[in-house]
Backbone as ProteinMPNN parsed JSONL, in Angstrom:
{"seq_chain_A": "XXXXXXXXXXXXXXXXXXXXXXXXXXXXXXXXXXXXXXXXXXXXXXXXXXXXXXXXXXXXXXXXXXXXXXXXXXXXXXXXXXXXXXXXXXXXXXXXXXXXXXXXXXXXXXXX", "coords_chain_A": {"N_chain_A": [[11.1, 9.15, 8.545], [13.341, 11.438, 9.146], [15.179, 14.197, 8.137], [17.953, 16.26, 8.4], [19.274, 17.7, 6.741], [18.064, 17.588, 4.262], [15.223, 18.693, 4.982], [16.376, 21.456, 5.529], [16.441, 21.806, 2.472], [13.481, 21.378, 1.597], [12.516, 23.815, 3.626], [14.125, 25.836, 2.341], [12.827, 25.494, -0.595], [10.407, 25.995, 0.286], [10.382, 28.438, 0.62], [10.775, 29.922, -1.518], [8.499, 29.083, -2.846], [6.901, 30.254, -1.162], [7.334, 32.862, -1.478], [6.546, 33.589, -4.403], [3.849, 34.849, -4.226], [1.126, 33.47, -5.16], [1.668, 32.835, -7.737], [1.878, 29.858, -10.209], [3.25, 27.07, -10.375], [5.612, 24.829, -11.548], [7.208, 21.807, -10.47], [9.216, 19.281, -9.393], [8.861, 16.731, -7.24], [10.67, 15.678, -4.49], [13.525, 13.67, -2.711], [13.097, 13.326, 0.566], [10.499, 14.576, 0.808], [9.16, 13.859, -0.944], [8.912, 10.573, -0.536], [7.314, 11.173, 1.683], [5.023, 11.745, 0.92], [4.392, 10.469, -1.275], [5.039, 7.626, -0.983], [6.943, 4.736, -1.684], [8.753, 5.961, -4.595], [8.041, 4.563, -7.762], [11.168, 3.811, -9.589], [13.977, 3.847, -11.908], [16.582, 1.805, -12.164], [19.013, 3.734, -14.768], [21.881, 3.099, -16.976], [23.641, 5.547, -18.129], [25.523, 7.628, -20.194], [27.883, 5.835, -19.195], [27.46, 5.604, -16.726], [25.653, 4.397, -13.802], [22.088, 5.488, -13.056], [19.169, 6.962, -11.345], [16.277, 6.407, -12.438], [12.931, 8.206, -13.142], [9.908, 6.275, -13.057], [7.658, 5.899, -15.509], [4.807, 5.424, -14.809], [4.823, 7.229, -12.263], [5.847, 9.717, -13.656], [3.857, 10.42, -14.909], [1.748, 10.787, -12.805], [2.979, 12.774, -11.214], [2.939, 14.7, -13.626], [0.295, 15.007, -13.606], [-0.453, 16.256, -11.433], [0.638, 18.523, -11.138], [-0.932, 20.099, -13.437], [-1.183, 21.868, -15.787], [-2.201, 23.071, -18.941], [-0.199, 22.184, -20.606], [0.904, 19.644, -19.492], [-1.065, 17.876, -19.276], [-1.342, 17.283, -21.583], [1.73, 16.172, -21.964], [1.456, 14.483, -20.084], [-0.183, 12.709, -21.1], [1.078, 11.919, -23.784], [3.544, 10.744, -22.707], [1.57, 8.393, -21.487], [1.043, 7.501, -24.355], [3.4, 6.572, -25.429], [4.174, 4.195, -23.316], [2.013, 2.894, -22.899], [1.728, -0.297, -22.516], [3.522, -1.304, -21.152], [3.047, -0.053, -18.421], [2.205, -0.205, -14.76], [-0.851, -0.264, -14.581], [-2.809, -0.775, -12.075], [-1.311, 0.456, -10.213], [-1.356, 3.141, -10.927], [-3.688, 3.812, -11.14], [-4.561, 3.145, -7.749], [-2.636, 5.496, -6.862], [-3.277, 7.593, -7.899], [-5.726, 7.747, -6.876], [-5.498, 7.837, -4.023], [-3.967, 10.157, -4.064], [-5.771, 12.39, -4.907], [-6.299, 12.295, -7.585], [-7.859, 10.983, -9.227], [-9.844, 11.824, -11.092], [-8.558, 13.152, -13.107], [-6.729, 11.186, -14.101], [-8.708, 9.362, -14.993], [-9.683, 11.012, -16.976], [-7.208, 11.388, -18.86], [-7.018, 8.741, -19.62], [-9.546, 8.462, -20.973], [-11.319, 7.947, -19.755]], "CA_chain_A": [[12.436, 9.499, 8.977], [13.425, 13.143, 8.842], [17.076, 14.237, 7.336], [18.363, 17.65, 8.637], [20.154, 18.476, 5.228], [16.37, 17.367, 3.264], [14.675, 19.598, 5.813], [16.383, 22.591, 5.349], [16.563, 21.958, 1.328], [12.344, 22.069, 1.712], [12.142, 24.574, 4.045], [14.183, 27.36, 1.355], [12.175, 25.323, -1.432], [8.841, 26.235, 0.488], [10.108, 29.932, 1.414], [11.162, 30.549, -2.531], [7.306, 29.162, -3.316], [5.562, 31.582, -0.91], [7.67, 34.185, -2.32], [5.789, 33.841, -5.862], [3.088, 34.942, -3.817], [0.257, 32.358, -5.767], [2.197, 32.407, -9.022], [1.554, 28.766, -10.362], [5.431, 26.788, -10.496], [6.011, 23.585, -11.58], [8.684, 21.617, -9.766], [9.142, 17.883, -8.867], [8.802, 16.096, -6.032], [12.183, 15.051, -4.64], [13.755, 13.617, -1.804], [12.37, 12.81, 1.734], [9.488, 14.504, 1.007], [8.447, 12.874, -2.334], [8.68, 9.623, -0.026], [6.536, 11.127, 2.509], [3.9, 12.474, 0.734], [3.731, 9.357, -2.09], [5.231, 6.326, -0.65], [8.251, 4.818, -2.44], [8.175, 5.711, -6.12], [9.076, 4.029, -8.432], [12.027, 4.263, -10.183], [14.377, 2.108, -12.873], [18.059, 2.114, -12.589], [19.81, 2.973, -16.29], [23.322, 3.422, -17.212], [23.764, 6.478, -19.037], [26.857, 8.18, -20.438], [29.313, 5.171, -18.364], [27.429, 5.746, -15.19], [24.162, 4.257, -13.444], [21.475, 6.433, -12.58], [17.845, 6.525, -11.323], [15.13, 7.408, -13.568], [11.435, 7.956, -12.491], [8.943, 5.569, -13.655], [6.432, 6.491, -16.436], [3.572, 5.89, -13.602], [5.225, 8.373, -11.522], [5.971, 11.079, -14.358], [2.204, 10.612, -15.34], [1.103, 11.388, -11.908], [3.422, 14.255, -11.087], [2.504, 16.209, -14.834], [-1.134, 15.697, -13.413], [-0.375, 16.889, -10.047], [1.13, 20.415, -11.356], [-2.309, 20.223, -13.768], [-1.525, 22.669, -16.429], [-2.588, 21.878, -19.71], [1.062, 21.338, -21.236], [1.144, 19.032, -18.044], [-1.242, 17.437, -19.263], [-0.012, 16.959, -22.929], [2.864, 15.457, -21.475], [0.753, 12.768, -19.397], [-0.754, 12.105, -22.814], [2.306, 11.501, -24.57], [4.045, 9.499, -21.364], [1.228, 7.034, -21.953], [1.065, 6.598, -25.437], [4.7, 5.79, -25.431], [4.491, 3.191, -22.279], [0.705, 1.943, -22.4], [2.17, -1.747, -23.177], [4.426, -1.38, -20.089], [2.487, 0.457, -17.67], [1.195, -0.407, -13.825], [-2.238, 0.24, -14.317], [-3.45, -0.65, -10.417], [-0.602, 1.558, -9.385], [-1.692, 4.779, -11.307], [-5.513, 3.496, -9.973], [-4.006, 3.513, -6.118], [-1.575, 6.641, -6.148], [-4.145, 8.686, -8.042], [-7.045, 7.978, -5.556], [-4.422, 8.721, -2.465], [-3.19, 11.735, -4.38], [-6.817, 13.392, -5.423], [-6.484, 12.572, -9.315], [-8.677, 9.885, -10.101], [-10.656, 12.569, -12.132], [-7.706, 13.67, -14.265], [-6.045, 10.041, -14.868], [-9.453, 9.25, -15.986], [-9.362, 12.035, -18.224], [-6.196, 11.252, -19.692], [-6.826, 7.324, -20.28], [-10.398, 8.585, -21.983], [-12.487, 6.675, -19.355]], "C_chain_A": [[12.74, 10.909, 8.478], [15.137, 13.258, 9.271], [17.1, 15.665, 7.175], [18.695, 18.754, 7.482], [18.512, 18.306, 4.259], [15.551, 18.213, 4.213], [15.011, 20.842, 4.875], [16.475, 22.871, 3.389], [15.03, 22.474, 1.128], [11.875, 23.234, 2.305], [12.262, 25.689, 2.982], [13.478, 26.847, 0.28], [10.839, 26.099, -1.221], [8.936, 28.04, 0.747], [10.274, 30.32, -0.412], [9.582, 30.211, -2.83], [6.523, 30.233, -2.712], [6.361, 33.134, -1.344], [6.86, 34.429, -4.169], [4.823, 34.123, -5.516], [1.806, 34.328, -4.893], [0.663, 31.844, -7.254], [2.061, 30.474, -9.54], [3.221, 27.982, -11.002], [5.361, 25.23, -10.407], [7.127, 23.011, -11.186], [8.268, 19.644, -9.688], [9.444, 17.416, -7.743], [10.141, 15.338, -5.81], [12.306, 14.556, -3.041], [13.081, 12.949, -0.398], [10.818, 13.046, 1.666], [8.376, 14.065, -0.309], [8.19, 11.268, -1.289], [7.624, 10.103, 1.168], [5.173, 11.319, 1.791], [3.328, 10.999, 0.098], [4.296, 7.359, -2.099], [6.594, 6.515, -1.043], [8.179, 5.005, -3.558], [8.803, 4.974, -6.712], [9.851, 4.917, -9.278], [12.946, 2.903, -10.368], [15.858, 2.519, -12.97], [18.509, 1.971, -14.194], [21.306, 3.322, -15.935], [23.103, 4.309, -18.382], [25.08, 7.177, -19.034], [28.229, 6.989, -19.267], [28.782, 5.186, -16.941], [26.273, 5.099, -15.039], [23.665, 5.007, -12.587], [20.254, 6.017, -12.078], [17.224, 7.185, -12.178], [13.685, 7.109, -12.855], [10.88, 7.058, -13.963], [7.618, 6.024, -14.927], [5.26, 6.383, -15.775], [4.08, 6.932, -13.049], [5.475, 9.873, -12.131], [4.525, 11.213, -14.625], [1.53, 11.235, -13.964], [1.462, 12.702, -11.564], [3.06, 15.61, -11.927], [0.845, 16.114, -13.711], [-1.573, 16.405, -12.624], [-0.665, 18.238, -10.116], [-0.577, 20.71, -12.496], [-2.302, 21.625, -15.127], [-1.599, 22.116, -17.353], [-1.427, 21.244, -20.629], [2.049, 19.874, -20.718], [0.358, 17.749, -18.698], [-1.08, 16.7, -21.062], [0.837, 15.977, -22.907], [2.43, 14.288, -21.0], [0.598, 12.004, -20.763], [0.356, 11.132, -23.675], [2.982, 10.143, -24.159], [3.216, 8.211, -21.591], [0.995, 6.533, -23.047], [2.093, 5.905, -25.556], [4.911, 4.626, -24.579], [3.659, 2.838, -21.8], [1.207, 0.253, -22.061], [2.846, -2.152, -21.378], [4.161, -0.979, -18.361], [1.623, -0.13, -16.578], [-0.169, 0.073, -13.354], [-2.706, 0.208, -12.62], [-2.183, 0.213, -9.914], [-1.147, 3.075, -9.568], [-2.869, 5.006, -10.891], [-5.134, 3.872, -8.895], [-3.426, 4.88, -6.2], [-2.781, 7.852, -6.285], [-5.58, 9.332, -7.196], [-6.341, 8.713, -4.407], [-4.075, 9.927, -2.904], [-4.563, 12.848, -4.663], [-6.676, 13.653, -6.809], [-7.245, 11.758, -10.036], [-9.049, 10.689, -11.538], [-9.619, 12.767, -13.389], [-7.266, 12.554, -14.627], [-7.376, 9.459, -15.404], [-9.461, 9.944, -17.319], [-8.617, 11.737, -19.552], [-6.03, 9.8, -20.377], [-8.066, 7.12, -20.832], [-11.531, 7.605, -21.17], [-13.493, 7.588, -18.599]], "O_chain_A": [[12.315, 11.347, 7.409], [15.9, 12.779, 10.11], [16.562, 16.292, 6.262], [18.512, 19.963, 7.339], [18.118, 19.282, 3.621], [14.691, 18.432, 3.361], [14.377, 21.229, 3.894], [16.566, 24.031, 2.985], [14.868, 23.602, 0.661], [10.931, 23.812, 1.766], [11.314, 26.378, 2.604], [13.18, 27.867, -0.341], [10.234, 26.694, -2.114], [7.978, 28.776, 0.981], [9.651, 31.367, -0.584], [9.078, 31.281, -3.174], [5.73, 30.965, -3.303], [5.838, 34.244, -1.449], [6.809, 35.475, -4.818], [4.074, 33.785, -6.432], [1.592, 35.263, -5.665], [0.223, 30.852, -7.835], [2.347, 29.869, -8.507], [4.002, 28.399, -11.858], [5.108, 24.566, -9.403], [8.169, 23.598, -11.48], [7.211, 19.057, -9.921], [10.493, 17.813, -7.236], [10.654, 14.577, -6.631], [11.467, 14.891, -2.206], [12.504, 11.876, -0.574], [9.976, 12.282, 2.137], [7.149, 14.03, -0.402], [7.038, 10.851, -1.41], [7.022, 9.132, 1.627], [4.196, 10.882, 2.398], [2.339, 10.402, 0.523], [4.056, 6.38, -2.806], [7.305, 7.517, -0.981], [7.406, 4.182, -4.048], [9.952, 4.628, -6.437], [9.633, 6.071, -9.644], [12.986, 1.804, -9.816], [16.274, 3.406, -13.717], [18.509, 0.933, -14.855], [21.754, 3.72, -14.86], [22.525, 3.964, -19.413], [25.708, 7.315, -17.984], [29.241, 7.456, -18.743], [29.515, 4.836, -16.015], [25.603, 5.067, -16.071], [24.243, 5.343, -11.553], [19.998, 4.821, -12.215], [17.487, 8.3, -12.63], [13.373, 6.108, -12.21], [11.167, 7.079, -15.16], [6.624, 6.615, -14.503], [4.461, 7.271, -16.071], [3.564, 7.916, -13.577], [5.384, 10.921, -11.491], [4.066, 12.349, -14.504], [0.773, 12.195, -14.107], [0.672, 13.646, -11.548], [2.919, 16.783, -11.58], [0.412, 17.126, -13.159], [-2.601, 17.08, -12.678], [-1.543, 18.94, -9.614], [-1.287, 21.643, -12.122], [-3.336, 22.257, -15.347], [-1.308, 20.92, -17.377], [-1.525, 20.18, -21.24], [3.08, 19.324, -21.104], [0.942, 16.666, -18.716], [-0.665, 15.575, -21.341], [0.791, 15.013, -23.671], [2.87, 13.197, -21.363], [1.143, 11.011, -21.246], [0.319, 9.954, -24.033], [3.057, 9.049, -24.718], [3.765, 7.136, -21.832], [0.736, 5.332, -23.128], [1.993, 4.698, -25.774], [5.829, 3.898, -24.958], [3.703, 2.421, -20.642], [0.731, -0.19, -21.015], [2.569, -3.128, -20.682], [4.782, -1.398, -17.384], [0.516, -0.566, -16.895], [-0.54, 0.572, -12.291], [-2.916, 1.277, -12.047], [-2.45, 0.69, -8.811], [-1.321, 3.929, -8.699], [-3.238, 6.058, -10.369], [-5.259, 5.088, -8.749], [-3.925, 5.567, -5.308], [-3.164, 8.666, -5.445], [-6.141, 10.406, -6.982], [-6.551, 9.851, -3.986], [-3.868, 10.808, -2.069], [-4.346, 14.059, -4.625], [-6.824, 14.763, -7.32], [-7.328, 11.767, -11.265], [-8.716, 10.371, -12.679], [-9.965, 12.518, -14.543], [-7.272, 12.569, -15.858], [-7.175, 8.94, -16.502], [-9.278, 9.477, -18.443], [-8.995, 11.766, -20.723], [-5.275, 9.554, -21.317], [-8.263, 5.99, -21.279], [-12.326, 6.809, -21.668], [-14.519, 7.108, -18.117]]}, "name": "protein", "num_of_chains": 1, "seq": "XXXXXXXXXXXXXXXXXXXXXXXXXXXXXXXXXXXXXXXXXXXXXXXXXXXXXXXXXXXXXXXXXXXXXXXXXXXXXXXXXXXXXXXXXXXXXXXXXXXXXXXXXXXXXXXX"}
C-alpha cells in the first residue's frame, strides 16, 4: 500500500542521502517503507512519561545496527543481545537476517 504523505517523506529522505554524495549515514528504517522492505516489525507497546508508545523490538534494533554495519553499530548489536539473550526470537533474527543479507554478521555477533 503506498501513502502519498510516506512517499514524499522518502523521496526528500532519498534526495538528502544522494546529496552526501557516498558519505556513509546512519538512519532508521521508518514508516511504509520499513514495512516494505522488512515485513511487519516488531514492536512492544510501553507507557512512558503518562502516554503509550511503540518501541522497536530488540530483534529489530539488532538487525538495523547490523544493517548500517559500522563497527559502533556493531557494539551496539553486541550490547542489545547481551541485555535480551533470555528474551530474544532467535528464528526471527535467523529469517530476517537471511532475507536482509546478514546471516554473516548475526553470526558474527552471536560468536557462531
Amino acid at each position: 500500500m503506498s501513502h502519498p504523505k510516506a512517499n514524499r517523506v522518502l523521496e526528500a529522505l532519498a534526495a538528502v542521502i544522494d546529496s552526501l554524495k557516498g558519505a556513509r549515514v546512519s538512519y532508521m528504517m521508518i514508516g511504509a517503507w520499513a514495512l516494505s522492505v522488512w515485513g511487519k516489525p516488531k514492536r512492544k507497546r510501553k507507557r512512558r512519561a503518562g502516554r503509550f508508545c511503540w518501541v522497536i523490538a530488540p530483534e529489530d534494533l539488532i538487525l538495523q545496527k547490523l544493517k548500517v554495519g559500522r563497527p559502533r553499530d556493531f557494539e551496539d548489536a553486541l550490547s542489545v543481545l547481551e541485555r535480551s539473550r533470555k528474551m530474544l526470537d532467535f528464528e526471527y533474527l535467523k529469517h530476517w537476517s537471511g532475507r536482509l543479507g546478514l546471516a554473516a554478521e548475526l553470526d558474527y555477533v552471536l560468536g557462531e
